[in-house]
C-alpha positions as CSV (number, residue, x, y, z in Angstrom):
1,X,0.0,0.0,0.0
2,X,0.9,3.7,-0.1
3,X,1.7,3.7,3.5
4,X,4.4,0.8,3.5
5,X,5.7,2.2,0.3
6,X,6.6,5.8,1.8
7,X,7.6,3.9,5.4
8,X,10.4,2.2,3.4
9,X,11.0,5.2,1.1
10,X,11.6,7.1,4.3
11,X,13.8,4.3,6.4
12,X,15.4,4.2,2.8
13,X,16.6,7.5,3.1
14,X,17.3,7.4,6.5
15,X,19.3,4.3,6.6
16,X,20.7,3.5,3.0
17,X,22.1,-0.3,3.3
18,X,22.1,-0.4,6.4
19,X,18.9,-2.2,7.5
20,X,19.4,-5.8,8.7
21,X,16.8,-8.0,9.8
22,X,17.4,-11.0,12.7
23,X,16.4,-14.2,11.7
24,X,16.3,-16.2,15.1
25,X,14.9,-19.2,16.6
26,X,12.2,-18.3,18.5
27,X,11.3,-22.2,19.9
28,X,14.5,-24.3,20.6
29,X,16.7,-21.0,21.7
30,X,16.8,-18.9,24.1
31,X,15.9,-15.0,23.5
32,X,19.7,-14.7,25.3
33,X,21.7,-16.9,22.8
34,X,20.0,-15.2,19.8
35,X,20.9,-12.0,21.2
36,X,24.3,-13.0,21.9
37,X,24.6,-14.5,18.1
38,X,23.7,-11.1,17.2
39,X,26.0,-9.3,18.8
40,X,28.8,-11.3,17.6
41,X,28.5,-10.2,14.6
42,X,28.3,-6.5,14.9
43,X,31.3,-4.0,14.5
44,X,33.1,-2.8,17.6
45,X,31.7,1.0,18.6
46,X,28.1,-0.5,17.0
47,X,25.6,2.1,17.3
48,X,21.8,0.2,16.6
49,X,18.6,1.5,16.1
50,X,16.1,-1.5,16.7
51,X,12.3,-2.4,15.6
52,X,11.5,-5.2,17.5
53,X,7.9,-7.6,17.0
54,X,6.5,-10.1,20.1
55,X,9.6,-12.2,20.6
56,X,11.8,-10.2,19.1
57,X,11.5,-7.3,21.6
58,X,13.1,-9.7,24.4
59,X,16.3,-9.9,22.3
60,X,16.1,-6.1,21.6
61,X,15.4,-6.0,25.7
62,X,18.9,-7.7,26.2
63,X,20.5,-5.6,23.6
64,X,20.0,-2.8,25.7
65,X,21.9,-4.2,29.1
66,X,24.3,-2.5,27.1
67,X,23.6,0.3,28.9
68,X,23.3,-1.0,31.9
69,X,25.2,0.4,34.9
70,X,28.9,-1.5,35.0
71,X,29.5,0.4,38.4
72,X,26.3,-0.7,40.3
73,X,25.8,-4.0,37.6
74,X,22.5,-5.5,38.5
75,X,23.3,-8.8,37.0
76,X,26.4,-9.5,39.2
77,X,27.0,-13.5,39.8
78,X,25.1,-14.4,42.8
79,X,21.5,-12.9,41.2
80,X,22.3,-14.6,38.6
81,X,22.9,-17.7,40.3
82,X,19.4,-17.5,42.0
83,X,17.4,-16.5,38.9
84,X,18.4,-19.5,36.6
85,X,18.4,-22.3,39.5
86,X,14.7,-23.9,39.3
87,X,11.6,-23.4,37.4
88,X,10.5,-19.7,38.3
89,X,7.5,-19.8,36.0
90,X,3.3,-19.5,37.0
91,X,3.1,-23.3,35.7
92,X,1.0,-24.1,38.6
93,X,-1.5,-21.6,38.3
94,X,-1.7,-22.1,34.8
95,X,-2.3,-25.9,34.5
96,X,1.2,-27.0,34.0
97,X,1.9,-30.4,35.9
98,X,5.1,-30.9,37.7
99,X,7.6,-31.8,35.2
100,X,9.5,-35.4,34.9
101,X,13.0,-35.9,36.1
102,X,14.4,-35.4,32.3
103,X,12.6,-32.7,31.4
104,X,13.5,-31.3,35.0
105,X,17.0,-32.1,34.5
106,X,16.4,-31.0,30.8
107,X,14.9,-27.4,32.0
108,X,18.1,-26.9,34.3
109,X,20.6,-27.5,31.7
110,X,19.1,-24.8,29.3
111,X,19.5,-22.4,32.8
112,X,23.2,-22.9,33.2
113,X,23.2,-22.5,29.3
114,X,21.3,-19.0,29.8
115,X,23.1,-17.9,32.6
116,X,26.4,-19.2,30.8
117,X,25.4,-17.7,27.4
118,X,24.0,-14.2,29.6
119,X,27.5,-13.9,30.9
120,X,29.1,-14.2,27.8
121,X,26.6,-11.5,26.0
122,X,27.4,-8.8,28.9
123,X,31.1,-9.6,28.1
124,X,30.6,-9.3,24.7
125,X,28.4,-6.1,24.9
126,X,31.7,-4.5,26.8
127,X,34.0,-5.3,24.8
128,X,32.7,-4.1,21.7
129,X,31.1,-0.9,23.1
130,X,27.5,-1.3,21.8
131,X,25.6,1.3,22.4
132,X,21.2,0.9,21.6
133,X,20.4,4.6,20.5
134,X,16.7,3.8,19.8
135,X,14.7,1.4,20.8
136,X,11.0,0.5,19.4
137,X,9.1,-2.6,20.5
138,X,5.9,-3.7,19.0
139,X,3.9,-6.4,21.5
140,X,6.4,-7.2,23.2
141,X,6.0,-10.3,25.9
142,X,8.5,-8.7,28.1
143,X,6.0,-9.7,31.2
144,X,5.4,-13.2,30.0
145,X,2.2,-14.2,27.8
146,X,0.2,-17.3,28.4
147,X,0.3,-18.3,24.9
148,X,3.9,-20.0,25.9
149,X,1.5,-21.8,29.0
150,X,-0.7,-24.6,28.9
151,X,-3.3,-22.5,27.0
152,X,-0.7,-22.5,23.6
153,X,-3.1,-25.7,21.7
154,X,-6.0,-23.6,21.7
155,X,-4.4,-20.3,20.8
156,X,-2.5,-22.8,17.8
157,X,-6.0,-24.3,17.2
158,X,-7.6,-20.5,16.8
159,X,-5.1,-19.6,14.8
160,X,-5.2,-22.3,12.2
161,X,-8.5,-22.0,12.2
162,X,-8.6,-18.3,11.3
163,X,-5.8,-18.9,8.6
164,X,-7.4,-21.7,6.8
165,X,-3.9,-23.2,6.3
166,X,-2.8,-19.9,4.5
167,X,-0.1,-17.9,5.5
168,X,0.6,-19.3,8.5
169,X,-0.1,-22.8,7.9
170,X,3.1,-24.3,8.0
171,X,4.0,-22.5,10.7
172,X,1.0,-23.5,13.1
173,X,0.9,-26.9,11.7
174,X,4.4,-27.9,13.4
175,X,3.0,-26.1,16.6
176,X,0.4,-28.1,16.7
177,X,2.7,-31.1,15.9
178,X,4.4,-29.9,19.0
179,X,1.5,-29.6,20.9
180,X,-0.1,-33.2,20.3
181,X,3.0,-34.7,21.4
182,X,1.9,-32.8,24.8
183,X,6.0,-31.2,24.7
184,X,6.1,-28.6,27.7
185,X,6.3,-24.9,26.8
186,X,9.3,-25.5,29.6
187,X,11.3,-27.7,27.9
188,X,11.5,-25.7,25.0
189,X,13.8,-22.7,25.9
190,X,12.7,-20.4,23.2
191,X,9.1,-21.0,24.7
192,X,9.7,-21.2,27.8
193,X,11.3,-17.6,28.3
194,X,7.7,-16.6,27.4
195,X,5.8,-17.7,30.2
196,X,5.4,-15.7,32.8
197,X,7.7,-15.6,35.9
198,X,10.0,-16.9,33.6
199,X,14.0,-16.0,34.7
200,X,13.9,-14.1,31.7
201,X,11.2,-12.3,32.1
């Protein structure tokens, strides 16, 4: 339409080459690794500018610890050591049994992999002096959503309802793939980062 055509005209003009877009997993990774993947491969001195949609603001979210106060650091070892050390999530007040001894065990190695990967991205961030000069985030789930909870089948079964197999259809036919097999929003780390409570969130 007209609209889109003069919003990239302007960004266009604005921006020249210099528009990237993040292609990330969204189910089997955690928002930290694919914000650490991204920041390896900016430029030392990086100056960003970042639209962000749903998921995608949670990476921008830890984009912007790059700014974070190194003096005071909020995310010094010991916090970091009680927020990724057990399930922190509302799964029992959304209908989320407990989970089995490999998924529990399962759920704890992608924690020391967050916390592990989190450590590395500050690090990272330092080093190479990036600094966030804009920020805009579009539906964000930066409080958690339940569509990552044990409501996610019938949001999926909405959804591929309403598409009719169209745009989406490939798309919500795996998640639904996922769902029938009854796999735990929590033992997907992508996933669960979404739900809320989460140590991400």
């Amino acid at each position: 339409d007209s609209a889109g055509a003069a919003a990239r005209k302007a960004l266009k003009a604005r921006y020249g080459d210099r528009v990237y877009a993040l292609q990330h997993r969204s189910l089997t990774q955690s928002p930290i690794q694919n914000a650490l993947d991204l920041v390896r491969q900016l430029p030392e001195g990086a100056r960003i500018h970042l639209v962000s949609h749903s998921r995608g603001g949670l990476v921008g979210e830890l984009l912007c610890l790059a700014q974070r106060d190194r003096d005071d650091d909020p995310l010094r070892e010991d916090l970091l050591a009680t927020l990724f050390n057990a399930d922190r999530t509302l799964a029992r007040h959304i209908g989320l049994r407990p989970l089995d001894d490999k998924a529990d065990k399962a759920r704890d190695d992608a924690y020391q992999a967050d916390r592990k990967a989190l450590k590395a991205l500050l690090t990272t961030l330092d080093e190479k002096a990036v600094k966030v000069e804009r920020f805009v985030r579009v539906a964000c789930p930066a409080r958690g959503t339940t569509l990552a909870s044990g409501r996610l089948d019938r949001w999926l079964s909405v959804l591929d309802h309403l598409t009719g197999n169209g745009l989406f259809g490939d798309a919500v036919d795996f998640l639904l793939a996922v769902v029938k097999e009854r796999t735990d929003p929590r033992t997907l780390p992508g996933l669960e980062a979404m739900m809320p409570g989460s140590a991400l969130t």
